[in-house]
Each structure stands twice: as structure tokens, then as C-alpha cells.
VODREN-48238 format. One record per residue (C-alpha): residue number from 1; x, y, z. Coordinates in pm, 1 decimal, padded with zeros to 6 digits. Layout:
! VODREN-48238
{NUM; {X; Y; Z}}
...
END
This chain:
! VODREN-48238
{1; {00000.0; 00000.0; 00000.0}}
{2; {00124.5; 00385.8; -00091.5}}
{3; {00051.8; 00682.6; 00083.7}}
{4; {00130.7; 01014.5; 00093.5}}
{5; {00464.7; 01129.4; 00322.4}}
{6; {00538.0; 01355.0; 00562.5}}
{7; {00929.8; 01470.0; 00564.5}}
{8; {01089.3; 01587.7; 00894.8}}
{9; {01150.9; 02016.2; 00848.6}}
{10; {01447.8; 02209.6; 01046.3}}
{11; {01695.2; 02393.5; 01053.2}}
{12; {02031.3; 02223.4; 00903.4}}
{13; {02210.4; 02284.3; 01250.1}}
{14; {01892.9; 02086.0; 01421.6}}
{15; {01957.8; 01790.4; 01194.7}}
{16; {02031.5; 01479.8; 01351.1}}
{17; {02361.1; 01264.1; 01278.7}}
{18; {02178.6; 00919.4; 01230.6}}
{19; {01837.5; 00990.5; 01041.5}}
{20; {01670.0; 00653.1; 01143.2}}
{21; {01651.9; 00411.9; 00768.0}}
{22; {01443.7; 00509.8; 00558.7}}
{23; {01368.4; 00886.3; 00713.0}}
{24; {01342.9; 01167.0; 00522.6}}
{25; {01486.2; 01511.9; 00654.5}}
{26; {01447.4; 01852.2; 00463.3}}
{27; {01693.3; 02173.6; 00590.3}}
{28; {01443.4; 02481.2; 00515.7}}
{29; {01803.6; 02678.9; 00575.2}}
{30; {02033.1; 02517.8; 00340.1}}
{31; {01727.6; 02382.1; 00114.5}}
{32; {01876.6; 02015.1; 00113.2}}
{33; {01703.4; 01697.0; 00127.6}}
{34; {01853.8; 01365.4; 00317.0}}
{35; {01737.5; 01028.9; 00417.7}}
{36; {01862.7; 00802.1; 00626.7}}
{37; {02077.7; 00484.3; 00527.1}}
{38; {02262.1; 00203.2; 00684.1}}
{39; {02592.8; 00402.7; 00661.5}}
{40; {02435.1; 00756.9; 00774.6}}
{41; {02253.7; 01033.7; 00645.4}}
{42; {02232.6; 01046.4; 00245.3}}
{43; {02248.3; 01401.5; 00061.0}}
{44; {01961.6; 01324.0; -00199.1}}
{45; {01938.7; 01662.2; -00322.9}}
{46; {01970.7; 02024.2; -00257.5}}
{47; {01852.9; 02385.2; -00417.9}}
{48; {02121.4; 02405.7; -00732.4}}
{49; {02359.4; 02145.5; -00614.3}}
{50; {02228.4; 01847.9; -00869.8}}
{51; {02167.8; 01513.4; -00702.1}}
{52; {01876.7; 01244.0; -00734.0}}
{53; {01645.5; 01553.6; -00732.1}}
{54; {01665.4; 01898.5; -00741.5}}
{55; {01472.0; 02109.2; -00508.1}}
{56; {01400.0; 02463.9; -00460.2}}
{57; {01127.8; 02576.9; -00208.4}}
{58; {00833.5; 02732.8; -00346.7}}
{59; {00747.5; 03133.8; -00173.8}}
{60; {00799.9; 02938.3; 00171.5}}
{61; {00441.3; 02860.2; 00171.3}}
{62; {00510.2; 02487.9; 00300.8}}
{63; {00543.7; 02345.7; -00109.4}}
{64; {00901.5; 02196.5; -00236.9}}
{65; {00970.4; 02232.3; -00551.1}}
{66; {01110.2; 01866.9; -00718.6}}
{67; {01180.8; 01808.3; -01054.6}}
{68; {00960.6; 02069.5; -01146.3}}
{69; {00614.0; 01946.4; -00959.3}}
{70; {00501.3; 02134.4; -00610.0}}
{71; {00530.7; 01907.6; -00384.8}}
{72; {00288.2; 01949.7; -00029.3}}
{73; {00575.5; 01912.4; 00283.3}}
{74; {00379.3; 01798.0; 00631.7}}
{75; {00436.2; 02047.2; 00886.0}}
{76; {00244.2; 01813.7; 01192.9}}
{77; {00433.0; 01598.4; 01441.2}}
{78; {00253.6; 01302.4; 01270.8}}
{79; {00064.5; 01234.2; 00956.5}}
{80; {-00218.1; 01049.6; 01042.8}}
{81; {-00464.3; 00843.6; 00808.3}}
{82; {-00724.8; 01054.9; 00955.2}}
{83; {-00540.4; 01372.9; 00813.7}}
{84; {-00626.8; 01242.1; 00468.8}}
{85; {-00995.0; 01177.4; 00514.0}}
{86; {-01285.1; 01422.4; 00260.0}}
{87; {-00928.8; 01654.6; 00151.4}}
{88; {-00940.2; 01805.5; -00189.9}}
{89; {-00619.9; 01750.7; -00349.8}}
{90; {-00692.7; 01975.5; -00652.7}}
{91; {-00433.3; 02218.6; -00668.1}}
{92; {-00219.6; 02113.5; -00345.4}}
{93; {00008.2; 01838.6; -00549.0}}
{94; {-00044.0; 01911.8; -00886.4}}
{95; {-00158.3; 01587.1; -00913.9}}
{96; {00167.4; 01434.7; -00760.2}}
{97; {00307.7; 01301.1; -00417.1}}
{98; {00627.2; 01208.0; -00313.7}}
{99; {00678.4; 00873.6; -00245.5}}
{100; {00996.4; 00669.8; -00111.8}}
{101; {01060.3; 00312.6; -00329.4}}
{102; {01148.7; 00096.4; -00019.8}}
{103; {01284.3; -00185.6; -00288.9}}
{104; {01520.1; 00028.9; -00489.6}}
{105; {01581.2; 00309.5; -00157.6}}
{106; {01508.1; 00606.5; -00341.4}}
{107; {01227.3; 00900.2; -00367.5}}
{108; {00997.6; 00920.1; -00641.3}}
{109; {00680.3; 01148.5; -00775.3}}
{110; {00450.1; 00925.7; -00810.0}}
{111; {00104.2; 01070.1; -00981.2}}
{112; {-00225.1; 01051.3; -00798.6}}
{113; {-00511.6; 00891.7; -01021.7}}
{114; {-00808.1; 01082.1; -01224.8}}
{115; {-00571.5; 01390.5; -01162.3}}
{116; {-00833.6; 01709.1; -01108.0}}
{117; {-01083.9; 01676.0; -00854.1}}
{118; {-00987.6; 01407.2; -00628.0}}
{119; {-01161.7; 01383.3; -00299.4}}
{120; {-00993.6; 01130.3; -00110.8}}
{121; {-01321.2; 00992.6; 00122.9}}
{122; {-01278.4; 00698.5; 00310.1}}
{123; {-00918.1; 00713.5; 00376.1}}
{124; {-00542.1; 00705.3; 00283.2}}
{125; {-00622.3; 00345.1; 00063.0}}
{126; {-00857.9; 00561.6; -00174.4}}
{127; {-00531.7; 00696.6; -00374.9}}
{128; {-00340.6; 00383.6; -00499.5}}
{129; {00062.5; 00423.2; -00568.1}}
{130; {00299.4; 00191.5; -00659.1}}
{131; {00572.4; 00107.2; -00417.7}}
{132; {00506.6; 00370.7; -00184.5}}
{133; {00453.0; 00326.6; 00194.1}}
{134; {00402.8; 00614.5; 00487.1}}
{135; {00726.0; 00783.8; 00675.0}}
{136; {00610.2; 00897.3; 00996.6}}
{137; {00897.9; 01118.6; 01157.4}}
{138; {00923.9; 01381.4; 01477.3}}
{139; {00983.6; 01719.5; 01355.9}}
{140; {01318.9; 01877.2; 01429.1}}
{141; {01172.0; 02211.7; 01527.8}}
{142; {01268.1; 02325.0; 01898.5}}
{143; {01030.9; 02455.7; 02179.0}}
{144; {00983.9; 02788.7; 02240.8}}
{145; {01154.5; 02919.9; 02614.4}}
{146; {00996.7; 02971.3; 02903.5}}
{147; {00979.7; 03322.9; 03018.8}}
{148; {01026.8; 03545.5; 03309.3}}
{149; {01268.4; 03335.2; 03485.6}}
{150; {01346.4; 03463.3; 03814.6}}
{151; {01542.3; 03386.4; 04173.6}}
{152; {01320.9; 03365.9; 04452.4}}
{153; {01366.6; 03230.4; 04849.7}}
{154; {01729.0; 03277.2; 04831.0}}
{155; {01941.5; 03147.9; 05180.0}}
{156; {02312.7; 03070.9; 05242.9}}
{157; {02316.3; 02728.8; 05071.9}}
{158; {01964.8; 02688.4; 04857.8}}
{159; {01695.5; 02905.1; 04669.9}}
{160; {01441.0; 02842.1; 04417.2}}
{161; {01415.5; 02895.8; 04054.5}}
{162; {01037.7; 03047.0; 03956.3}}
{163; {00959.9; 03083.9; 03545.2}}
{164; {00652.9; 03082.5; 03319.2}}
{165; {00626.1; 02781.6; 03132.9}}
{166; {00724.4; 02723.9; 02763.0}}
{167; {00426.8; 02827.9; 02524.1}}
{168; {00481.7; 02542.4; 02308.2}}
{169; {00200.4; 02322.1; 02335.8}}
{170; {00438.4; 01982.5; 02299.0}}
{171; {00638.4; 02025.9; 02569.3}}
{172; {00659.4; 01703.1; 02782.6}}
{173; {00983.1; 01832.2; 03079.7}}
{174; {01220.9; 02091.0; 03170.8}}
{175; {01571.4; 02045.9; 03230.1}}
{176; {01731.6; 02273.1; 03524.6}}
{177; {02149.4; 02292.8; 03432.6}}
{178; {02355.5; 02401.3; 03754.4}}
{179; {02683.8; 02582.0; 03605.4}}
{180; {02677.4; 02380.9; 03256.3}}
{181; {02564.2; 02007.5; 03426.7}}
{182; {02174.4; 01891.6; 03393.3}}
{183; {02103.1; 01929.9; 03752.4}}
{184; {01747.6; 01725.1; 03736.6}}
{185; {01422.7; 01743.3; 03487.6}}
{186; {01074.1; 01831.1; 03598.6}}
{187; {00756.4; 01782.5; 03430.1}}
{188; {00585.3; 02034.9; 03203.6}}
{189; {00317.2; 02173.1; 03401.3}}
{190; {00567.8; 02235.6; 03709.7}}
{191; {00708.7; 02606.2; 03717.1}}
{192; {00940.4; 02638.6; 03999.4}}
{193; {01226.3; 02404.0; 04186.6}}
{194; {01370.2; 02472.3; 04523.7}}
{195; {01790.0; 02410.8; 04480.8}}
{196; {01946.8; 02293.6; 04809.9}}
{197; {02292.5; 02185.1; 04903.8}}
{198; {02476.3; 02479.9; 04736.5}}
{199; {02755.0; 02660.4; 04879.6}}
{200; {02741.1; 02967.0; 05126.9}}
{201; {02808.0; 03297.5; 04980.7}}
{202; {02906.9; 03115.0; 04632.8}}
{203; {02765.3; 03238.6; 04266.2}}
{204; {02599.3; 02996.6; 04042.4}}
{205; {02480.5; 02987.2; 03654.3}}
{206; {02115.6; 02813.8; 03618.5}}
{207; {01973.9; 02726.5; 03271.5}}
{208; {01633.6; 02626.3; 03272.5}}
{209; {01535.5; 02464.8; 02875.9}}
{210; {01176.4; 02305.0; 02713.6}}
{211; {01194.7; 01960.6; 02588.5}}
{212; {00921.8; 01843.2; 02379.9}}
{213; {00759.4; 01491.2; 02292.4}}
{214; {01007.3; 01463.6; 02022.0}}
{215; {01282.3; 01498.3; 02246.6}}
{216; {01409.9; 01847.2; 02071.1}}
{217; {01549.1; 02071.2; 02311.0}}
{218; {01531.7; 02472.9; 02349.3}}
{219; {01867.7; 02623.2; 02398.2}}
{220; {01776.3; 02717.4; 02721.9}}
{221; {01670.1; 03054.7; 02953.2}}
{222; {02001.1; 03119.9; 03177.8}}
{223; {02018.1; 03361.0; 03498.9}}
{224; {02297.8; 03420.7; 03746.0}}
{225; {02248.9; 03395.5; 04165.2}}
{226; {02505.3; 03416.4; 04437.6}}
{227; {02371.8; 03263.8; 04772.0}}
{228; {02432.1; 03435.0; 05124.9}}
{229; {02680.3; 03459.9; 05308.4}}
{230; {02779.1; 03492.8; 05661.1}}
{231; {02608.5; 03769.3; 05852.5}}
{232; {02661.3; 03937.8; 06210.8}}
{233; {02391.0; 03869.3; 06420.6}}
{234; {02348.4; 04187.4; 06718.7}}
{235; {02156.5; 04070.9; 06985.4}}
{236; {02041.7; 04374.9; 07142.2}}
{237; {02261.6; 04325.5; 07413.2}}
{238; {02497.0; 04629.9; 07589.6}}
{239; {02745.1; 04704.2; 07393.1}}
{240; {02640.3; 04503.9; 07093.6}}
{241; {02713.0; 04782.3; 06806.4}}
{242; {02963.5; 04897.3; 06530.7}}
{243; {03095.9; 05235.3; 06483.4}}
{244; {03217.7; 05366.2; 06168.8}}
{245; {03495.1; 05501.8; 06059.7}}
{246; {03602.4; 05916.5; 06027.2}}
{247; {03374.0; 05975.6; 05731.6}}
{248; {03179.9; 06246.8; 05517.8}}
{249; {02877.6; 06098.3; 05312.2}}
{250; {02544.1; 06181.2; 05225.7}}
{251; {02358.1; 05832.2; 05192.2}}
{252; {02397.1; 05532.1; 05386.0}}
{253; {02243.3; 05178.0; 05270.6}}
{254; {02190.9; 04923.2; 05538.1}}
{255; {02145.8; 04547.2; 05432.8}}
{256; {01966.9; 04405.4; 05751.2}}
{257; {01666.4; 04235.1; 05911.3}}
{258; {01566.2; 04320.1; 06229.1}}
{259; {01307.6; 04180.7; 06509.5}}
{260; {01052.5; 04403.9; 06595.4}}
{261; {00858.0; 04116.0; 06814.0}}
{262; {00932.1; 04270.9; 07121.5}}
{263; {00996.2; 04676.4; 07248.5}}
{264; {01288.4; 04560.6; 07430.3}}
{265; {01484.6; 04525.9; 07116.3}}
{266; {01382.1; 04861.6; 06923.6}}
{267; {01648.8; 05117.9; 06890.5}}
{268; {01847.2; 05280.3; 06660.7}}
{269; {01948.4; 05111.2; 06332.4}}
{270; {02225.8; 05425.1; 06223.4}}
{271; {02285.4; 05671.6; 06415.2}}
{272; {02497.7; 06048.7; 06229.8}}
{273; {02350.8; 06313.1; 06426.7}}
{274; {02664.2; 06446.6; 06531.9}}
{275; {02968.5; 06528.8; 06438.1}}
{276; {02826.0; 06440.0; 06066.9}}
{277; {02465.5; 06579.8; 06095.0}}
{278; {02294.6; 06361.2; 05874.4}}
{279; {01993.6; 06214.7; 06144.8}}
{280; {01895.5; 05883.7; 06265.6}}
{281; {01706.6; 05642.6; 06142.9}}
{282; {01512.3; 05421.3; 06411.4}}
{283; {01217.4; 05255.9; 06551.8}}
{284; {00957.7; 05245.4; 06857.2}}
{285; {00616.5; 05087.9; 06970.6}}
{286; {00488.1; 05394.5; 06710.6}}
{287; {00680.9; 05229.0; 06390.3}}
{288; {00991.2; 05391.3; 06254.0}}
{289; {01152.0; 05764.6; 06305.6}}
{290; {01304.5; 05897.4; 06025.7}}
{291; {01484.3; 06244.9; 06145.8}}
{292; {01429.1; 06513.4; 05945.5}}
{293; {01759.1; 06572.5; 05747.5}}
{294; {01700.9; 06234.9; 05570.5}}
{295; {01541.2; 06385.1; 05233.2}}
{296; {01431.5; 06040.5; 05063.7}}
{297; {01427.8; 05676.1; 05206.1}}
{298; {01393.6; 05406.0; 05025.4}}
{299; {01303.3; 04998.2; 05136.6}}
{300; {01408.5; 04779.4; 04849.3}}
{301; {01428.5; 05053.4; 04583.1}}
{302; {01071.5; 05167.9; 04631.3}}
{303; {01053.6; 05528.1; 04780.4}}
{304; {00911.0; 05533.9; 05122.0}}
{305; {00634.1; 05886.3; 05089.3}}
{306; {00529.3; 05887.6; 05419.8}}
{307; {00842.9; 05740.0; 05666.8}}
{308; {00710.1; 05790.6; 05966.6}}
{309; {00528.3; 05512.6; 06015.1}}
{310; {00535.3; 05151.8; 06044.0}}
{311; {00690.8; 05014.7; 05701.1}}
{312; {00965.9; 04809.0; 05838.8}}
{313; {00872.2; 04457.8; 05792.8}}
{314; {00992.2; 04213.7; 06128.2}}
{315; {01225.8; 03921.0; 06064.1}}
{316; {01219.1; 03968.8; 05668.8}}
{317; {01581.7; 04094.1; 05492.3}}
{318; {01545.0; 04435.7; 05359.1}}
{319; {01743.1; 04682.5; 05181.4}}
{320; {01699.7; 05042.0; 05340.8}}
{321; {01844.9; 05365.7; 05162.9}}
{322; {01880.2; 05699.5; 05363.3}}
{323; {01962.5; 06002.0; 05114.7}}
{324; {02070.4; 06354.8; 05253.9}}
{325; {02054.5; 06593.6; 05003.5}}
{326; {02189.4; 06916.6; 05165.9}}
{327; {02528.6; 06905.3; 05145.7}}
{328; {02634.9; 07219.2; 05301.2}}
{329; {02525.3; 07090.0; 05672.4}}
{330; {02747.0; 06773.8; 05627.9}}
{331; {03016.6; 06746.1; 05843.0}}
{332; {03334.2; 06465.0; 05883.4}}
{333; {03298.2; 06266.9; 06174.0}}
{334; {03185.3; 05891.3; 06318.2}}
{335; {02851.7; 05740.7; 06312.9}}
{336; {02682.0; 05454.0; 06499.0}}
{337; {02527.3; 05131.2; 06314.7}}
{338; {02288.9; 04884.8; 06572.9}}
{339; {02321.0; 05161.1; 06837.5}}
{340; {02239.9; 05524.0; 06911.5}}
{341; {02521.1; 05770.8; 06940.3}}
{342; {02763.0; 05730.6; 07228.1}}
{343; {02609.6; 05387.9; 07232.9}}
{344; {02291.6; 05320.7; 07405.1}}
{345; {01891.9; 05150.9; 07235.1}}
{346; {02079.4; 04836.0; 07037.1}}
{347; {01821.9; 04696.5; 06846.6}}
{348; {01836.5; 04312.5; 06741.5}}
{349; {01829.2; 04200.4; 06417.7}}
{350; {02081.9; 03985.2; 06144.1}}
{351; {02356.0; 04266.3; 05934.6}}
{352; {02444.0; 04219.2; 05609.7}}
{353; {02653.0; 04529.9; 05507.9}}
{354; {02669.0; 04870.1; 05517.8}}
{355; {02775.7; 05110.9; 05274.6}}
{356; {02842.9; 05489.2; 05278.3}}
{357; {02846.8; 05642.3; 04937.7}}
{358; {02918.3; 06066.7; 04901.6}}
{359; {02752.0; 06245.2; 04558.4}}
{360; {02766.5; 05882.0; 04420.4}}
{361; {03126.5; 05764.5; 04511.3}}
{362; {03135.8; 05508.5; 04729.4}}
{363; {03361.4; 05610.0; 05058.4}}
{364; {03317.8; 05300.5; 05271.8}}
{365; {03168.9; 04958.9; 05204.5}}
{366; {03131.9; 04637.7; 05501.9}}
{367; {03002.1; 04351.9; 05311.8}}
{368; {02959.6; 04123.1; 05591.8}}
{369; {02878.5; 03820.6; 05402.8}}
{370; {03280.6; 03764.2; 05290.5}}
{371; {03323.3; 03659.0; 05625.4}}
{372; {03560.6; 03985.9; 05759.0}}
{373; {03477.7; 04317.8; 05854.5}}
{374; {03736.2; 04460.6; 05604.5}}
{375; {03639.8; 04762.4; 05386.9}}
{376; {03563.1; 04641.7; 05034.0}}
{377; {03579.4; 04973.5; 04885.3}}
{378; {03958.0; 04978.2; 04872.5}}
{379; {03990.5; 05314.6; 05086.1}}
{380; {04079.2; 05116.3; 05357.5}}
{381; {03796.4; 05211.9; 05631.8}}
{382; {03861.5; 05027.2; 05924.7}}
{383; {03536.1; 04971.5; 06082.9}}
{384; {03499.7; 04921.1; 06495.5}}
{385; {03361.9; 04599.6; 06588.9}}
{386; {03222.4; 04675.2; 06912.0}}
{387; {02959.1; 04331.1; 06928.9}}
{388; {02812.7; 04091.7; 06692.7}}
{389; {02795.4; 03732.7; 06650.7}}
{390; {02934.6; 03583.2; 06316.2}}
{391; {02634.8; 03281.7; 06166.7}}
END
């Protein structure tokens, strides 16, 4: 029995090294045409290169062009008999399929009978050709990406991996890469994985990619993460504060979560009122005090409008940003970070890292997380460690 064949479409770079025998594979790129063969993948034909055909596409409109007839090329995952079923062939084929000779191992164009208005009703077994048979191949065409892939939950040694799900309506898994190595696969209606086991304060390349029924493979959706390193942990003990550094700034950014579950531990998270002039920043039963002087505060980017109030979330890490914006009251002196000034209302909460930038130039930087309390600026800052536990 003959029927009508569906060829394999992709790119020439998608093409696979061993077509399985008999399988037909068309390059839209390179306009060649290959089947495989015992000893690999056989070059039939190709756009102006000669060989057992020649084939040119036709306005990319899904026709080939071979030996002069337009030729229909299956763009499904799978021709089915029920494809074939009440289709008017009259001016899809010219009144000619291709057809692979499985005795001799070649293509032909073999032509359909009472060429016109055929309406093939019943099934495939309505149009009879000699020595032709079905090829039912997987296309090579990829699977779209997934989208929006983003870092989420992040700790000292895991964090999870959130994305929106491949569009492609094939797509059976994803495959999560950790630094180049498949990591694990999950299945395609799952759009998040927690990673654990990773190393503290360590950075880490993550490729997320679609796979799809076929097996073809995206190239893949890649984003960057560095877990977290070590912290100081202040206690809200006597005593239990830093002190900065001679310095003249006008912003400070704390990296910190604090612990607002009980009044015993409020206080003062920075402390510049003297010497420096730039305020305080703090908090009470009443929420947080931001002293006048500080012009614009921000909590993770976002512009606090109204900062006298309760906006400080408890036992959640946070980025704060305190901006002064009149430079000519800004003196040169110390300031106090987990205490107030001359030491005194030492709040508790986990530090990160401070840093203490002047019209945009960074002056100071503590980065807490490498482990030392060693300025990372370069300007070589040395910062009093008055209390603190290292975790």
C-alpha cells in the first residue's frame, strides 16, 4: 500500500547525525534533502547542487519544488490516516506526491489517479501508488523558552528557581542545568524548583530549557544567583554595636533584618547626628523615626512617601536607603550602626553590610557576608567591631 509522506523540516544545525533508515529530513536553511541509510545520512538533493532531485522551495508557503512538480511538505508531528480523510487535493500536489521506493531506496513522484478533482473519502487506501509506503517522523523544530525566569527564596546554601512555562504546546519536561551540568528534569506543568545543598556565599549559573515529545530541546533561559553569606547577628545586648569610621557621606544603605517582636529590642538602626549631621534612622512601639535631614528613604528601591510610620517589615531581609541631600550641613565625623550615638537603644536584628556612598562615590563599604569586617571599597575604612555574633 502507498501513501502520501510527511518529511521531517528544520533547521540544518537541528539535523540529527543518524536519520533513522528510511527517514526523510528537509533543511528549510540550506534547502537540502537527506534520508537516512545504513551508513548515515544520504544528501539526496539540494537547491542548485544536482543530485537524485533537485529542489528549490516554493514562496515558503510549506510546497518543495522537485523536478519541477510542487510538492505538499507535512508540517504536523505526525501524519495520520485521519489527516487524509474528505481533503481536496486539486491544486495542493499538482496531481503528484512524493513517495519513497522501499525496494530500490530512493524518492519518487509518483502521480495521484483521475488527476483534477480528487476527494480522497474513506481514507489514505482511496489513492493507490505503486511502491510507496508512509514515513512517519518527529519534527526537528525546537520549543519555544519559558519566560520570566526569576530567583526567589534565596538562603546561604539553597533558593528556588520560579519561570513561566514554555508556550509550546508539545512540551513534555524541563531540564534545570547548575553551572553547565543537567542538575534534574521536571515535568511540564511544574514552574518552579527549590535548589538545596549549594555553597554559602558562592555564585551559580542556572539554565532552565523546554523539551518536547520529540525529544528536541530549546537552547535554554540562563540567569545568574550568588547565595548568602555569613552575617553578624546583634543581639540587642549592651554594647552590641559597630561604629564607623572618620567619614563624610550623604547616603547610607543598610542590608539588615531586624526583630521588631518585642519593644525591648527597638532602637536605633544608624545613628549620624553628630559630628556628621545627617539624622537617625530608628524605631519604637509607634513604627519607625526617620529624622528630618534624611530627604528620601527608600526599602528595596521603592521610595518610602510617608516614613514615619510603620513600614519596616519584622524578621524579613530588607534593603533600606537613607539620602541627605543638603550638602552644606554635612560634616566629617563617626557614626553609629545597631546603636544610638555614644552607644545606648541596640536593636536586634541579622547585618548584612553597610555602605556609605558621598555624591555617588562610594567612601566606605562592610560587606559582611565575605566573612571579615574589612572595607571592600579599597579606601581602607577600618570599621569598629564593638559586638556581633558571626552565623
Amino acid at each position: 500500500m502507498s501513501q502520501k509522506i510527511k518529511i521531517k523540516r528544520g533547521l540544518r544545525i537541528n539535523l540529527p547525525q543518524q536519520l533513522d533508515i528510511g527517514e526523510l529530513a528537509f533543511c528549510t536553511d540550506t534547502k537540502e534533502l537527506f534520508i537516512g541509510t545504513t551508513s548515515g545520512n544520504y544528501l539526496l538533493g539540494s537547491s542548485g547542487n544536482g543530485g537524485a532531485v533537485d529542489i528549490s522551495d516554493s514562496a515558503n508557503n510549506g510546497y518543495l519544488i522537485i523536478n519541477g512538480q510542487e510538492i505538499q511538505v507535512y508540517d504536523d508531528s505526525k501524519l495520520k490516516l485521519s489527516h487524509l480523510i474528505d481533503v481536496n487535493l486539486t491544486n495542493k500536489t499538482n496531481g503528484y506526491v512524493l513517495t519513497y521506493n522501499t525496494i530500490e531506496d530512493k524518492l519518487e513522484l509518483k502521480p495521484l489517479p483521475n488527476v483534477g478533482e480528487v476527494s480522497v473519502s474513506g481514507g489514505i487506501g482511496a489513492i493507490d501508488l505503486l511502491n510507496g509506503e508512509l514515513i512517519e517522523t518527529n519534527d526537528l523544530k525546537r520549543p519555544l523558552e519559558i519566560s520570566n525566569l526569576i530567583i526567589t527564596d534565596k538562603t546561604r546554601n539553597s533558593l528556588t528557581l520560579r519561570w513561566d512555562n514554555s508556550p509550546s504546546g508539545d512540551v513534555s519536561k524541563y531540564k534545570i542545568y547548575k553551572d553547565g551540568i543537567l542538575l534534574t528534569t521536571v515535568d511540564y506543568y511544574q514552574n518552579n524548583i527549590k535548589i538545596e545543598n549549594l555553597q554559602i556565599y558562592t555564585s551559580y549559573t542556572f539554565k532552565v530549557t523546554s523539551v518536547d515529545n520529540s525529544n528536541n530541546e530549546s537552547n535554554g533561559v540562563i540567569i545568574q544567583a550568588k547565595t548568602f553569606g555569613n552575617a553578624l547577628l546583634m543581639e540587642g545586648l549592651s554594647g552590641d554595636y559597630l561604629r564607623a569610621p572618620t567619614l563624610t557621606f550623604d547616603e547610607v544603605e543598610l542590608d539588615f533584618e531586624t526583630d521588631k517582636s518585642n519593644s525591648k529590642y527597638y532602637g536605633y538602626y544608624f545613628d549620624g547626628r553628630f559630628d556628621i549631621g545627617v539624622s537617625s534612622f530608628s524605631t519604637s512601639d509607634n513604627g519607625e523615626i526617620i529624622e528630618s535631614y534624611w530627604s528620601e528613604v527608600y526599602l528595596n528601591n521603592n521610595l518610602i512617601t510617608s516614613p514615619n510610620y510603620s513600614w519596616l517589615p519584622s524578621n524579613t531581609r530588607v534593603k533600606v536607603k537613607l539620602k541627605h541631600t543638603n550638602l552644606s550641613t554635612i560634616g566629617t565625623g563617626s557614626s553609629y550602626i545597631f546603636s544610638r550615638y555614644g552607644a545606648g537603644a541596640y536593636p536586634r536584628g541579622i547585618l548584612y553590610s553597610v555602605k556609605f556612598i558621598k555624591q555617588g562615590v562610594v567612601q566606605a563599604y562592610y560587606d559582611f557576608e565575605t566573612g571579615t569586617d574589612i572595607d571592600q571599597s579599597g579606601n581602607g575604612k577600618s570599621l569598629v567591631y564593638n559586638g556581633g555574633i558571626w552565623i
